[in-house]
C-alpha positions as CSV (number, residue, x, y, z in Angstrom):
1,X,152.8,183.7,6.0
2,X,154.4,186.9,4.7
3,X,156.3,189.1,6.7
4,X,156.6,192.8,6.4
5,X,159.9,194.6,7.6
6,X,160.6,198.6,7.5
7,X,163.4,200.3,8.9
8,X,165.4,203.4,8.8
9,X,166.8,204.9,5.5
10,X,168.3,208.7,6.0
11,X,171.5,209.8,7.0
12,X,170.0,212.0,9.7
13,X,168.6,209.0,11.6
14,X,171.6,206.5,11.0
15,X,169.7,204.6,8.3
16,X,170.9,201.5,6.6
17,X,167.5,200.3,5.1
18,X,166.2,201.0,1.6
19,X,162.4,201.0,2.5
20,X,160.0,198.2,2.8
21,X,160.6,194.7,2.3
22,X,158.3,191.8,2.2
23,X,159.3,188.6,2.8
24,X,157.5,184.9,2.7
25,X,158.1,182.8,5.5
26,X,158.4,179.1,5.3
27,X,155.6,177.9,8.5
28,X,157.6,174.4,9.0
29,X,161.1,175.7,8.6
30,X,160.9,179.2,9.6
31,X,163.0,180.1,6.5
32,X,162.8,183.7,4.9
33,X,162.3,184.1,0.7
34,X,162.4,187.8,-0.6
35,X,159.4,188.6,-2.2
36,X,159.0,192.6,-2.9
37,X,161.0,195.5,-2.4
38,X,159.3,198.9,-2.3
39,X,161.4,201.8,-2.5
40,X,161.3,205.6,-2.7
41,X,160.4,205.7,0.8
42,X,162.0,207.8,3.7
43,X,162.2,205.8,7.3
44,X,159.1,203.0,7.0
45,X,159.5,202.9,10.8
46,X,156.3,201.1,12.6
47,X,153.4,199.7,10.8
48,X,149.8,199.1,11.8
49,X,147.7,196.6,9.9
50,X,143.8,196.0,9.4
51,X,142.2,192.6,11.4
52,X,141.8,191.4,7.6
53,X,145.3,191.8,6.9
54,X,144.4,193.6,3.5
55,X,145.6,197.0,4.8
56,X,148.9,198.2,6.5
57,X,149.7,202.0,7.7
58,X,153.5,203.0,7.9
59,X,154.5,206.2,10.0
60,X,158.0,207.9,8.7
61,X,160.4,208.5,11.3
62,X,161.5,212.1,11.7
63,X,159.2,213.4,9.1
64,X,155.5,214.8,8.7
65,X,154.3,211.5,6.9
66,X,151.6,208.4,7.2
67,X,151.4,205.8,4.3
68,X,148.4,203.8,3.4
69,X,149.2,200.7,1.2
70,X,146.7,197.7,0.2
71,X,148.2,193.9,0.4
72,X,147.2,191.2,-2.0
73,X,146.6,188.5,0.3
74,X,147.6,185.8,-2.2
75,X,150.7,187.2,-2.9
76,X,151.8,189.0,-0.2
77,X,152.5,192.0,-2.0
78,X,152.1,195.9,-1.5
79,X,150.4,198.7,-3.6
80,X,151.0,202.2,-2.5
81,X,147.4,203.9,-1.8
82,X,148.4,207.3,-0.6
83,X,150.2,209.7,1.6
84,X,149.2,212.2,3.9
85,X,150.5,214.5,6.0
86,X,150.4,213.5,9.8
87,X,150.1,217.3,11.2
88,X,153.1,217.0,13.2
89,X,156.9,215.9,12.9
90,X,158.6,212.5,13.9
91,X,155.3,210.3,13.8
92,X,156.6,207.2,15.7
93,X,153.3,204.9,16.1
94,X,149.6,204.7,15.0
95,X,147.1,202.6,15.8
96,X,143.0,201.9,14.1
97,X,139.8,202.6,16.2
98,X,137.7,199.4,16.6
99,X,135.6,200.4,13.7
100,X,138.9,200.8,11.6
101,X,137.5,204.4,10.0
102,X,140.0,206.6,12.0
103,X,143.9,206.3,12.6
104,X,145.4,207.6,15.7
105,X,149.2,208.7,14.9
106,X,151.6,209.7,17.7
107,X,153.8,212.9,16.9
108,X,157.0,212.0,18.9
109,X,158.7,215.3,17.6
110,X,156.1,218.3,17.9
111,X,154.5,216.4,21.4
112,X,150.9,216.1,19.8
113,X,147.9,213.0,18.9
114,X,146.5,213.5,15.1
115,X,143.5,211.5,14.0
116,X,142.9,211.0,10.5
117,X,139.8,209.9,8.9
118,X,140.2,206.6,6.9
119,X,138.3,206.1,3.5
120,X,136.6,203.0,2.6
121,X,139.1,201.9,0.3
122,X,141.7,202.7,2.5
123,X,143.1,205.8,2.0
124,X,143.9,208.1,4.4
125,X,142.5,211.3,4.5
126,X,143.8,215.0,6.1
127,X,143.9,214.7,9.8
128,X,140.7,215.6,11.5
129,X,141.6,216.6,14.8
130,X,145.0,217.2,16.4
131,X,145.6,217.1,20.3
132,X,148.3,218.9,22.3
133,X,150.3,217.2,25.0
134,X,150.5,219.7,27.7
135,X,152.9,219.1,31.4
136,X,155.9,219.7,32.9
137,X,159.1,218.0,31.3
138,X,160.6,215.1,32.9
139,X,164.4,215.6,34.3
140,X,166.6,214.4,31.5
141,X,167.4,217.5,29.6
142,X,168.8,216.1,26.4
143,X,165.6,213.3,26.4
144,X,162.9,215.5,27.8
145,X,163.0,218.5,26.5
146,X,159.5,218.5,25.6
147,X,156.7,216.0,25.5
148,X,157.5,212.9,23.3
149,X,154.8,210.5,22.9
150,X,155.9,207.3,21.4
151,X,152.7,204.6,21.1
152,X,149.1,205.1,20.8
153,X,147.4,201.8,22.7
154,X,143.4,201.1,22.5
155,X,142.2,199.6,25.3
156,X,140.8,195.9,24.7
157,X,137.0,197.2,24.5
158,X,138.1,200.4,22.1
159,X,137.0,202.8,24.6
160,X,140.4,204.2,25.6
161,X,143.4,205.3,24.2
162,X,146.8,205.2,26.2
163,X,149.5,207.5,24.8
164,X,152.9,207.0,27.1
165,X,154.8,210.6,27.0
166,X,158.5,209.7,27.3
167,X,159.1,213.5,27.7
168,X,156.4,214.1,30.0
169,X,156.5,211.3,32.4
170,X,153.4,210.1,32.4
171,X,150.4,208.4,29.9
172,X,148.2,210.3,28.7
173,X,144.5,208.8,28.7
174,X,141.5,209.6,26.5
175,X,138.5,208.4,25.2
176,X,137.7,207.8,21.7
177,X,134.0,208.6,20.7
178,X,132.9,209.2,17.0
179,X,136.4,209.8,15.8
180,X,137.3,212.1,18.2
181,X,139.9,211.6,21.4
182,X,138.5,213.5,24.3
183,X,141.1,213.5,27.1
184,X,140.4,211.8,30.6
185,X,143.4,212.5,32.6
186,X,146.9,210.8,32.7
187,X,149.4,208.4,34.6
188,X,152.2,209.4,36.1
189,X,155.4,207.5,35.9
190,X,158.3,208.0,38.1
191,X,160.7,211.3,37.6
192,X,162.9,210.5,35.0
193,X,161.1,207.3,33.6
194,X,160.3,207.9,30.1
195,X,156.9,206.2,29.5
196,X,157.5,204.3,25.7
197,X,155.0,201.8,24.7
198,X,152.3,199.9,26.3
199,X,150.3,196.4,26.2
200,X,147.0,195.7,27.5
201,X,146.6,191.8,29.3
202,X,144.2,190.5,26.6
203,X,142.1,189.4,29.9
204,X,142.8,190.9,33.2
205,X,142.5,194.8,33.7
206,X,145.8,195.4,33.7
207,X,148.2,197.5,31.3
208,X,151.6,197.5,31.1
209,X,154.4,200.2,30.2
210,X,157.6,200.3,29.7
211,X,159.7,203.4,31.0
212,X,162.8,203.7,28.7
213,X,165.6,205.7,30.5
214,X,165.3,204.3,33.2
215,X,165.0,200.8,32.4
216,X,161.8,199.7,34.1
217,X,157.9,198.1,33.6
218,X,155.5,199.7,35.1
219,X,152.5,197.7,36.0
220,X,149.0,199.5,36.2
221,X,145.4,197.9,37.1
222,X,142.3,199.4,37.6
223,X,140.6,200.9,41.1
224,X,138.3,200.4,40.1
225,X,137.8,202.8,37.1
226,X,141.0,204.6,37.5
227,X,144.5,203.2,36.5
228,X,146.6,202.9,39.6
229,X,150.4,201.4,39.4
230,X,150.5,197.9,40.9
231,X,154.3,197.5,40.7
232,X,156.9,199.0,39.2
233,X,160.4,196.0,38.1
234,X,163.4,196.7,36.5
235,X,164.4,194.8,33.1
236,X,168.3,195.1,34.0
237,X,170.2,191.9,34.1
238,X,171.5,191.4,38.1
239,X,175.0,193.2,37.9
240,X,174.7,194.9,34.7
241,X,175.9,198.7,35.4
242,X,176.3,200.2,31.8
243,X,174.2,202.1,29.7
244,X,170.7,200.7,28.7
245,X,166.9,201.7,27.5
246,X,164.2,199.3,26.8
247,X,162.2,199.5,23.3
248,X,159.2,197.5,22.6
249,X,156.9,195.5,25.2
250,X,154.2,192.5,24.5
251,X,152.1,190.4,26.1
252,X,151.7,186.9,24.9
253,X,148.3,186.1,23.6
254,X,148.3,183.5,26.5
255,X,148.5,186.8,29.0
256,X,150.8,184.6,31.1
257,X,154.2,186.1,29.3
258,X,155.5,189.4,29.1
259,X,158.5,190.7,26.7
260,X,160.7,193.6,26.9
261,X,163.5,194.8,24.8
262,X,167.0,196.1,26.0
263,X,169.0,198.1,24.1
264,X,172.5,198.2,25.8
265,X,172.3,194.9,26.9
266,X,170.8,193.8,23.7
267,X,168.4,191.3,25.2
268,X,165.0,190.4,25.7
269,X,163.8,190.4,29.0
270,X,161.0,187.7,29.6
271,X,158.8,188.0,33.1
272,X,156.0,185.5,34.2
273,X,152.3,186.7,34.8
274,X,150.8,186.3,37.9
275,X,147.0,184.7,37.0
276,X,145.2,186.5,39.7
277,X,147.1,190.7,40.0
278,X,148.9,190.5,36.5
279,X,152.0,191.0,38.6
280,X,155.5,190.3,37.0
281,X,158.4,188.4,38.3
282,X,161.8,188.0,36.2
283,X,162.3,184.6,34.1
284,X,165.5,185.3,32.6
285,X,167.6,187.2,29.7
286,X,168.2,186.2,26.2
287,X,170.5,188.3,24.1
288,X,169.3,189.5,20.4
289,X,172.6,188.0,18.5
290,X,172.4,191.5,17.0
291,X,172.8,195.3,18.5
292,X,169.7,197.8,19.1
293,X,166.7,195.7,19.3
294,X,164.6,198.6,18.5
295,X,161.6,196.3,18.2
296,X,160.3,192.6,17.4
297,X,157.2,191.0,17.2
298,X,155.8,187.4,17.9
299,X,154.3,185.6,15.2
300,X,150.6,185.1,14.9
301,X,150.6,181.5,16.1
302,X,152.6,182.2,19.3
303,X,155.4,179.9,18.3
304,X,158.3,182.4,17.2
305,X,159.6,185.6,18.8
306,X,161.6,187.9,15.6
307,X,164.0,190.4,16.9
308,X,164.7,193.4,14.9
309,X,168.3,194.4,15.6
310,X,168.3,197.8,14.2
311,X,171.8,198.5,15.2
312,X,173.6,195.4,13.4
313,X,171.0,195.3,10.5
314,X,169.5,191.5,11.3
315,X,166.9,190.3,12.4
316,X,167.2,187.3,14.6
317,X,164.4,184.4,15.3
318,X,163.1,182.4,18.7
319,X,161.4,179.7,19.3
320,X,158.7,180.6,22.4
321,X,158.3,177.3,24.8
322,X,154.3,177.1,24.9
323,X,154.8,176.1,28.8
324,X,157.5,178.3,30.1
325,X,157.6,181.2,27.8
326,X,161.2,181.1,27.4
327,X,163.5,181.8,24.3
328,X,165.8,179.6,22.7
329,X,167.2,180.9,19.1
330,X,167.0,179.0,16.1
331,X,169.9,179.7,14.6
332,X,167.9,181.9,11.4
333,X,169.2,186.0,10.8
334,X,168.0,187.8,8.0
335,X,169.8,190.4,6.8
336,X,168.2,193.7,6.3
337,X,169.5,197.3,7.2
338,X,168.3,199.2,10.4
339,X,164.7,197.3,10.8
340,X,162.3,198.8,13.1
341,X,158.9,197.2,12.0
342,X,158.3,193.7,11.5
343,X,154.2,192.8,10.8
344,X,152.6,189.6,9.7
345,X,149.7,188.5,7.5
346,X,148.6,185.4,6.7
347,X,147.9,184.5,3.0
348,X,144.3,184.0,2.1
């Protein structure tokens, strides 16, 4: 399979990375062989991909801009489509409607949703509508300020978005009809949480998201048309008292896994499923082998977990036990500076 890694690059946001970098990896061995290095680009920081794996979307970290490359799926490589302006500043996530003619970008920086229209040969196209975030700022003065939405979630059917508001303290909720979101009210998160990014159980009516400053998962099923929180668990290791915020959450294809990231503890947090509620309970704590796991990703066939260690530049790779979930490291790193997006096509 190929593997796509983007990262930060600026001064202004720490960067070590040089852009994107594609990578083939070896199915039997896990091994890593460069492949492509695009460059010229400012803070490749999350990427969304197509179901056909013949598209992927980059948002640029602590600018105003959404890239639209095509992948040759026999070689793995990227062609630059276009770039387009994501009417707002710090995009930090996107995601595709079901019909995969609209992109729905998160504007961490100016607390706003843009969509933008999506051309048949991929190209993006100026942004069509762009939504407001409107509440009360949480408690934490430096962190919320303002609202901050950091992920943009479609439910599994593609009726709903989910848009957690780290500055706001709650998750926004809309619908999605005919390329337009139309809001539908929100969720509230605990004073002080800092809603980040969410995961849907790919069967039960459940969604989970993870509250960054205050280290926690909150755990949300429906009642029965309204999102009501289930249960609310930490992802602190028993005894740990320093500083910590959790990154990126997902669900095992299974649905009877859940990660989290720490940063500060540099781990990842695994928690068991409960079949029936979708309830969590605490399975242990691997660490990274690297600092800041910003994000990581678990391959397409479930076997592998990849940690990107944005703070020590690596990224670091698990094997996933099929019947317990757990993490053991394989002893693989791959150097690469200040990763933040990992993504994974298959070749055709």
């Amino acid at each position: 399979m190929f593997a796509y890694v983007g990262g930060y690059t600026t001064p202004d946001r720490g960067g070590r990375g040089n852009g994107i970098n594609v990578f083939r990896v070896d199915p039997a061995s896990g091994g890593w062989t460069h492949i492509q290095h695009v460059g010229a680009l400012e803070n490749p920081s999350l990427f969304t991909l197509t179901r056909d794996g013949s598209r992927l979307y980059s948002v640029h970290g602590a600018r105003t801009q959404v890239s639209a490359f095509a992948i040759d799926r026999r070689t793995g490589t990227l062609s630059l489509l276009n770039q387009v302006e994501c009417g707002g500043v710090n995009p930090v996530d996107s995601a595709l409607d079901p019909t995969e003619r609209f992109l729905v970008v998160a504007n961490y920086g100016t607390g706003s949703v843009a969509v933008l229209p999506v051309a048949a040969d991929g190209r993006l196209e100026p942004a069509c509508q762009l939504v407001a975030l409107e509440g009360t700022p949480g408690p934490d003065a430096k962190e919320q300020a303002s609202s901050h939405p950091h992920a943009v979630v479609f439910d599994p059917a593609g009726q709903f978005v989910v848009v957690p508001d780290k500055g706001l303290d709650r998750s926004f909720l809309f619908r999605f009809e005919s390329g337009r979101l139309a809001p539908a009210g929100f969720i509230p998160s605990a004073a002080g949480a800092g809603p980040r990014h969410a995961a849907f159980h790919p069967s039960l009516p459940v969604l989970y998201v993870n509250n960054e400053l205050d280290s926690t998962v909150s755990v949300f099923g429906r009642d029965p048309a309204a999102l009501v929180v289930r249960q609310v668990i930490t992802t602190r290791i028993a005894g740990y008292s320093g500083p910590n915020t959790t990154a990126e959450i997902a669900v095992s294809s299974c649905g009877r896994f859940v990660y989290v990231s720490n940063r500060g503890q540099d781990s990842i947090v695994q928690f068991l499923v409960s079949p029936g509620s979708g309830l969590l309970t605490d399975a242990g704590h691997v660490p990274t082998g690297g600092m800041e796991p910003r994000f990581f990703a678990i391959g397409p066939d479930g076997r592998r977990l990849y940690a990107a260690n944005q703070g020590s530049d690596s990224i670091t790779v698990f094997h996933i036990d099929a019947a317990a979930g757990s993490l053991t490291p394989i002893g693989l790193r791959v150097e690469v500076g200040s990763p933040s997006a990992i993504s994974f096509v298959t070749p055709s």
